[in-house]
N, C-alpha and C positions, 0 to 999 in steps of 0.2 A: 569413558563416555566422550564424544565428540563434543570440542569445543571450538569457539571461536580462534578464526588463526592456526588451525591443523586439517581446514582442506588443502591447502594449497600454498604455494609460495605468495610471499609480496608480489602482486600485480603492478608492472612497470606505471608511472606517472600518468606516460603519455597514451595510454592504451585506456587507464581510467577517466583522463579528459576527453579523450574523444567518444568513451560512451556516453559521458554525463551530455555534452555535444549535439550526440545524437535525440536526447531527451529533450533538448531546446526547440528542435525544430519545428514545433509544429509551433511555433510561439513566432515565425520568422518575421512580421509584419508590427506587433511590440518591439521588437529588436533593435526594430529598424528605425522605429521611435524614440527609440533610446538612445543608438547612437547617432541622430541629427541631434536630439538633444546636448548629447555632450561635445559634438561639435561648438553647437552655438556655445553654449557654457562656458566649454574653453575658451572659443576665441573672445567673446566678450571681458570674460575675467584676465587675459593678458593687456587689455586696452588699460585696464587701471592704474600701472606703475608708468605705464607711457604718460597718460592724462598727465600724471601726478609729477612727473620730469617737466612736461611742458609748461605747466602752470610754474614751474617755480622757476625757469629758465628766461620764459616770454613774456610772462603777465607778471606774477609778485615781484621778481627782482626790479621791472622797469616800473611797476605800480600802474600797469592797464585795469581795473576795475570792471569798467564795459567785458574785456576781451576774457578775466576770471570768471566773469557770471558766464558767459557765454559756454566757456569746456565746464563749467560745473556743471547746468542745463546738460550738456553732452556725456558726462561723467554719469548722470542722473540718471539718465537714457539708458545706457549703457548695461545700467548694474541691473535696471527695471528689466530688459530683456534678457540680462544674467537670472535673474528672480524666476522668470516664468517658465524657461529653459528647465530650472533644476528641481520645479518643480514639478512639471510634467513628469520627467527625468524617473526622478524621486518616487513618484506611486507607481510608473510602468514599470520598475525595477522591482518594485514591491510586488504585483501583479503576475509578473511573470516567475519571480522567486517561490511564492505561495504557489502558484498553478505545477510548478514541477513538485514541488513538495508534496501537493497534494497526490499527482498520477503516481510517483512514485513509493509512496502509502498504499492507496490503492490496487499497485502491482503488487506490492509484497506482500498484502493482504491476501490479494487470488492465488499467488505463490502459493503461499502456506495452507490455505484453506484445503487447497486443492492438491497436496503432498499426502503422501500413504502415511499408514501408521508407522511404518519404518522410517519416515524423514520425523516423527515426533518423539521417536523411542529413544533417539538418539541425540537432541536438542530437549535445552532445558527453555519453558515457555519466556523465566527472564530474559534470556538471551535475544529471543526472539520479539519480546516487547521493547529491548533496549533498541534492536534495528531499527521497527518500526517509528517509535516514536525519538530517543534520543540521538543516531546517526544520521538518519533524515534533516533535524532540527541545526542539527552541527552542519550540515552540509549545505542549509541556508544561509545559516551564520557566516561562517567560512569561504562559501566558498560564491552564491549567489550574487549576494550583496558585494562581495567582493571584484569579484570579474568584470563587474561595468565601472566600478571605480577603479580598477586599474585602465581599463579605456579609455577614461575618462585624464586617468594621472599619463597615459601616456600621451594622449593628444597635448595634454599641459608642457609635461616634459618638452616634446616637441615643440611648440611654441615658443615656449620661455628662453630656448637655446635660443632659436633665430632672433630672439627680440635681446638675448641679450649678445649676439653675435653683433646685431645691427647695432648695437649703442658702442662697443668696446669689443674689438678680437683678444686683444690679450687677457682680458680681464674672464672673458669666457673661457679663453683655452687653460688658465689657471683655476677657474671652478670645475671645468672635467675632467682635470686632476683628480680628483676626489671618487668618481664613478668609479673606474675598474678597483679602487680598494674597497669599494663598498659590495663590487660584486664578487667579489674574491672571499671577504665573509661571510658573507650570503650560503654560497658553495660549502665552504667551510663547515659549515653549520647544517648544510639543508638534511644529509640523511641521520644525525641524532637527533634534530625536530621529529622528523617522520615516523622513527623508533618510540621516540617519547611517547607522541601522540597518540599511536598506534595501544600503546601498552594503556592510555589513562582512557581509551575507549574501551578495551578488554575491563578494565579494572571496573569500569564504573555500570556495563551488565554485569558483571560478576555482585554487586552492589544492588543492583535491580532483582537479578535471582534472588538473593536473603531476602530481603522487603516481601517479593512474592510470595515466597515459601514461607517464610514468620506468618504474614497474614492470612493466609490459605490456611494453615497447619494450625494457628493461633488453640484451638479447642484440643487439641493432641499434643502441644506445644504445654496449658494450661495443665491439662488431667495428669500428664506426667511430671510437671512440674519443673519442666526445660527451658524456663524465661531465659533465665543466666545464661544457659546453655546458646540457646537461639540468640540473643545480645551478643553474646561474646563472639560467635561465627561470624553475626553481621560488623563489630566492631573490627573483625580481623578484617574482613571487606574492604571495610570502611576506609582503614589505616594505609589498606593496599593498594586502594585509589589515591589517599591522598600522598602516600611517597610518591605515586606515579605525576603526581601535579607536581607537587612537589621539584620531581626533578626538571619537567619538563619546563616548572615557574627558574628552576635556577640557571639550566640555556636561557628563556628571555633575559634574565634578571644581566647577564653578561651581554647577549648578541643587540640590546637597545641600546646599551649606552654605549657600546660599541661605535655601533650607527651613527648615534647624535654626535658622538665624539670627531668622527671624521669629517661631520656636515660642518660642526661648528669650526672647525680648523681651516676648512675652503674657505667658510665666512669670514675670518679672520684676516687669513692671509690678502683675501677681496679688497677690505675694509684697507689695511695697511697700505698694500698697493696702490686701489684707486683713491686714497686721503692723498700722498705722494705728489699722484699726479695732478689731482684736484691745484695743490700749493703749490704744485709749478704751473700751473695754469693750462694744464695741457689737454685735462676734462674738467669741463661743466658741473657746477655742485648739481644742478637739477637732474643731470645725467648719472653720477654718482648716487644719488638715492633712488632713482630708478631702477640703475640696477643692481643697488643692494636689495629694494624689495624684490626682483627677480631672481637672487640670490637664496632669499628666504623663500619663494617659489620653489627654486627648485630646489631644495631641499625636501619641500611637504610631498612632492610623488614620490620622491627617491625613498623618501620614509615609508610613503602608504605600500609602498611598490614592495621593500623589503617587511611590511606589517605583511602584506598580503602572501609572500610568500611562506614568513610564518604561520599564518592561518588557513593556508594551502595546504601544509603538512598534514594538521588536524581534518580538512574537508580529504584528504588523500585515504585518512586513514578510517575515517568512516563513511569513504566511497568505495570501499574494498570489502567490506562487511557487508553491504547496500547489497554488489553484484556480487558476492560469493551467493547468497539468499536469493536472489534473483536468477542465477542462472545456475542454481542445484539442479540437478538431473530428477525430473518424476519418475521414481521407479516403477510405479504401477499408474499408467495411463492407456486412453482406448486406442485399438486398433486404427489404422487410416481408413479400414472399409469396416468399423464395427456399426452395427445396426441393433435398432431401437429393437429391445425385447419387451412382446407385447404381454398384458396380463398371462401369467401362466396356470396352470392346472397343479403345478408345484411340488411335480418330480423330480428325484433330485439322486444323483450318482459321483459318487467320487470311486474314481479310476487310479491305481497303484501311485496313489498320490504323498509326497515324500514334501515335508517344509522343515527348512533351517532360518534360524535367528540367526545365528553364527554357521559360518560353512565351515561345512564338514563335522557338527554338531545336530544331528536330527532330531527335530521335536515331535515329527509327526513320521510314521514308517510304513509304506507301502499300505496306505486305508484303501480298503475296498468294501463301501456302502453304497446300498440302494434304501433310496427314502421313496416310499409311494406318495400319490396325490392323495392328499389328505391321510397322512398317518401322523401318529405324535407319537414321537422318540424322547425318550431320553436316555442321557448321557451319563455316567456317573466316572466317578476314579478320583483317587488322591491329587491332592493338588501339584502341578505339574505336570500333572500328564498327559496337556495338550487338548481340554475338553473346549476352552476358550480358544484358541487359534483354532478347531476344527471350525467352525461357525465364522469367526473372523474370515477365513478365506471363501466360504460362501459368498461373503458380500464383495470381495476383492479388495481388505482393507490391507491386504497381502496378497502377491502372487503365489503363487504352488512353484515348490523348488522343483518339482517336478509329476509328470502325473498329469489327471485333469480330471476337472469337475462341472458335471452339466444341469442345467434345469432345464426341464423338458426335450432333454437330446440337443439344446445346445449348450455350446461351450461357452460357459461364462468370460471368457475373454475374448471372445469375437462378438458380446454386445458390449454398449455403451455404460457405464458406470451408473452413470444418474436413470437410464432405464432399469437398471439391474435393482438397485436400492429401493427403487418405486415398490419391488415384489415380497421385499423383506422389511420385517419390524421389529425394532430392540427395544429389549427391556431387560438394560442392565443393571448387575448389580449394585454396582453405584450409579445411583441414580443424578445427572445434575441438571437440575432446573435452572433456568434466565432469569436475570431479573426481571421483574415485571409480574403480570397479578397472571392467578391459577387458570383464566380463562386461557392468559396468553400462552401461557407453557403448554395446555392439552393442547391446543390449535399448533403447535410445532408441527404436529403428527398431521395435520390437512388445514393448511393455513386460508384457505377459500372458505374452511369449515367455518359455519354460522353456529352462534349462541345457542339456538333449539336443540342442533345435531351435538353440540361436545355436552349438551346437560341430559341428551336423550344416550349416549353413550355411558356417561356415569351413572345414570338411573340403570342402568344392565349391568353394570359390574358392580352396584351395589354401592356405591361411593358418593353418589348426590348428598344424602342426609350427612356424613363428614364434610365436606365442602363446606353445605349452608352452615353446618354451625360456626364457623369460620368469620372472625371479627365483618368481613366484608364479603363472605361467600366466594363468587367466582372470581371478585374485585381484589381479594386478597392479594395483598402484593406476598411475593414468596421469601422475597430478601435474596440477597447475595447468597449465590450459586444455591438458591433453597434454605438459608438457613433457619429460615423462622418455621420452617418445617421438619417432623421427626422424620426418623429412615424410611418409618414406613408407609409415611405418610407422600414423601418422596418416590414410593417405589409406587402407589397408587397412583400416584398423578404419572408417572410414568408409563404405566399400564394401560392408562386409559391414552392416554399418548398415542402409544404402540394400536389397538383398537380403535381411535380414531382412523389412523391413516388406511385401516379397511386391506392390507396386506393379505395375498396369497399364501405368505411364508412367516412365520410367526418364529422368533428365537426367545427365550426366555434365561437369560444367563441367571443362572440362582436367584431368580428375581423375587423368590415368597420367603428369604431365608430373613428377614428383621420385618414382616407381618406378625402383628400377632394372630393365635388361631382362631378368635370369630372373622375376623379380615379376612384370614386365609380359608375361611370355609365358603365365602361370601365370590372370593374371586373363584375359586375351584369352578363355583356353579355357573359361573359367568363365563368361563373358559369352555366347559363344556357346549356350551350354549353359544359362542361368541366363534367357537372354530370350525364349527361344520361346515366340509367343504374347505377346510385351512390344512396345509401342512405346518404341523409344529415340532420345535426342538425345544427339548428345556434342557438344561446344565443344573446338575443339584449335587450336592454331598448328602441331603438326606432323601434317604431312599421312600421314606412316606409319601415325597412328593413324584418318585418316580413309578409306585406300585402300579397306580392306574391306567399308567399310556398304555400304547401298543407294542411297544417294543421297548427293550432298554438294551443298551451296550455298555461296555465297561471298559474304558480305557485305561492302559497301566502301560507307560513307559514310551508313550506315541503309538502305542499298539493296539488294535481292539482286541482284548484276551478273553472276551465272551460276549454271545447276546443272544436275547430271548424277551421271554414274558418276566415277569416277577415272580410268580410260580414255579416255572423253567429254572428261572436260575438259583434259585433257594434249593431247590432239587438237586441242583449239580454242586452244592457245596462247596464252589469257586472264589476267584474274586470278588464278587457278589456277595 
């Protein structure tokens, strides 16, 4: 099975930046807010170690009083317009971080929604809820938030040089000593970050799968008595994520104090140097604590600077997951000139039509059917033998490997998908309901559908008097994915679903096989009554429910190996 990290290669840095990039721009106008913002910021907050030189140079040392209050007033000023700065700053960074979060959500939603069953056959849904919500949320973290503080630490950087350029050349050229070792580490370090991060993102869906599947599964998990079982898969998860932190905590646990270690060493060497000269008289003490607090400046970008490239790693590596999901290939999407297919009369023809799951494994071999307008087929054969994807490619939740299949003489892939769908109605065997109450789930099937039409609907299939006795009748909330409802209680609401939406083409995947038999005598008459004028398919293993169509066929092996009446084929003492 496909997993995360085995489409493709690691997608280069700079090719993942400039998509993320591309995703800012409709925000260009916040941006721009943001960075006047951290202009102002910046320059304001350098004015502070100057202030704090002058005061102890001009005013403290000589004891002006008047001339202190005056730069404190100005010091006051100063920070107040640092204040409003960082906080505008501050929620437009927030605003614009949320807003890509969210379209970016939003795209991987329509991605997925709108992928064949072949991009879900092959993807487990954890995986696919960890992108959504946990690599999005890292990609905030990481990298959003990130990005305008690095603008913000580089504007600093840049200032803080020239301010401590202006105060002492030597004294600067001796703290950029320190840079190219920092950035030498940095390097050092960057692609087993990346690896690291990379693996504790994989680890931690793989972590989200278990949780999924345990609680999904939980009553199958129970009946068989797999708790231990299900614990101990997710606890092996569990362990697999945390080695993967784990390692990636023991690069920080090394590359921080790394860092600090070299900052503190510039500061040092600073301190010794300009003490030196301070007691030969040849700088200013007020100038010396000036620019040791510009010292301790620059140190804080250099820090955030290499924070940031650390936490670059992790947004790298759950921006790679983002666009692998985001730019999957739809294998079954509409034509450029496909056209809307209008209500059909609901004939229907499949042409020497051939489907593989795996190529050059056939599951389906050379079908040749003709379905009349308004006839009801059904379908019978041991499992596997392709009764379900005959019906699946109906609707084009697959294409045909080869071959073609038409309703009403055209060709189902030169209309439009969501046209196509309007003409067909399922009611499958597993049945799964939304949360929300029984009225919501039948109105799936015609969501414009009013209260009268979905209770005038189950009053024909026989199903109103089950509803009402129902703690809250229509109001009934169903539970998570249906469960406060039995199977076949599930497959009723489902039915009347399918009957709502008032379809041309009616499928019935096994759908009366967990009714019990008053239900199932109950819907039979409804069917009868409910399809005139419908073309229908039913899919059944018992043949009871197949005696009374018009026709049955019997699939064996991707093959149809007979068809007729129910008569017919009891006669021919066949497959059948």
């Amino acid at each position: 099975m496909w997993r995360y990290g085995d489409e493709k290669a690691e997608t280069p840095a700079s090719i993942l930046l400039r998509k993320l990039l591309k995703y800012m721009l409709p925000y260009k106008l916040a941006i721009s807010v943001i960075v006047t913002c951290i202009i102002v910021s910046s320059i304001t907050s350098l004015f502070s170690p100057y202030l704090l030189g002058l005061a102890i140079d001009n005013y403290i040392m000589v004891g002006d009083m008047n001339g202190l209050l005056q730069i404190s007033m100005l010091y006051l000023l100063v920070m107040v317009g640092n204040w409003v700065a960082m906080v505008i700053q501050g929620y437009s960074i927030a605003w614009v971080g949320q807003r890509l979060i969210y379209d970016l959500r939003n795209k991987l939603m329509e991605k997925i929604m709108f992928q064949s069953f072949k991009y879900h056959d092959n993807r487990r849904a954890g995986d696919l809820i960890s992108t959504v919500i946990n690599d999005t949320s890292v990609l905030y973290d990481a990298f959003i938030s990130g990005v305008f503080n690095v603008i913000s630490d580089i504007f600093s950087l840049i200032g803080i040089v020239i301010a401590m350029y202006l105060l002492n050349v030597p004294l600067t050229l001796v703290t950029l000593l320190t840079l190219p070792v920092m950035l030498f580490i940095a390097y050092a370090f960057s692609r087993r970050f990346r690896k690291a991060y990379r693996r504790t993102r994989e680890k931690i869906a793989e972590v989200t799968v278990r949780v999924q599947e345990s609680v999904s599964g939980i009553r199958v998990i129970q009946a068989f008595g797999r708790e231990e079982d299900s614990q101990s898969r997710f606890q092996m998860s569990a362990t697999e994520h945390f080695e993967a932190q784990l390692q990636a905590g023991k690069l920080m646990a090394i590359f921080w104090p790394t860092i600090n270690f070299v900052g503190n060493i510039g500061t040092i060497v600073v301190l010794f140097y300009g003490g030196v000269l301070s007691a030969q008289g040849r700088l200013e003490v007020g100038v010396l604590v000036a620019f040791l607090a510009y010292v301790t400046r620059f140190m804080g970008p250099i820090t955030q600077l290499t924070n940031f490239y650390d936490m670059l790693q992790s947004a790298l590596a759950a921006s790679d997951r983002i666009f692998n999901a985001l730019e999957s290939e739809v294998d079954v999407k509409d034509a450029p000139d496909a056209i809307e297919l209008p209500r059909v009369k609901g004939e229907i023809k499949y042409e020497n039509v051939w489907f593989e799951y795996v190529k050059g494994i056939p599951v389906l071999k050379n079908i040749n059917l003709h379905i009349k307008p308004g006839e009801k087929l059904a379908i019978v054969g041991p499992t596997g033998s392709g009764k379900t994807t005959l019906v699946y490619l109906l609707a084009r939740f697959y294409d045909v490997t080869s071959g073609s299949i038409t309703i009403d003489g055209i060709d189902i892939r030169r209309v439009k998908q969501e046209s196509l769908r309007r003409q067909i109605a399922f009611v499958p065997q597993d049945t799964f309901l939304f949360r929300g109450t029984i009225m919501d789930n039948i109105r799936v099937g015609k969501p414009s559908a009013t209260d009268d039409e979905v209770i005038d609907v189950c009053k024909r299939l026989g199903i109103h008097e089950f509803i009402m006795r129902l703690p809250k009748g229509y109001n009934t909330d169903a539970g998570e994915a249906g469960r406060k409802l039995s199977t076949g209680e599930r497959q009723l609401i489902s039915f009347a679903r399918a009957m709502l939406k008032d379809p041309p083409i009616l499928v019935l995947d096994e759908a009366l096989s967990a009714v019990d038999p008053k239900t199932e005598y109950m819907i039979k008459y409804a069917i009868r009554k409910l399809l005139e004028n419908r073309t229908a398919i039913i899919i059944a293993h018992r043949l009871t429910l197949a005696r009374d169509w018009d026709r049955i066929i019997v699939l064996h092996n991707g093959v149809i190996e007979e068809e007729g009446t129910h008569e017919e084929l009891m006669r021919k003492q066949g497959f059948y």
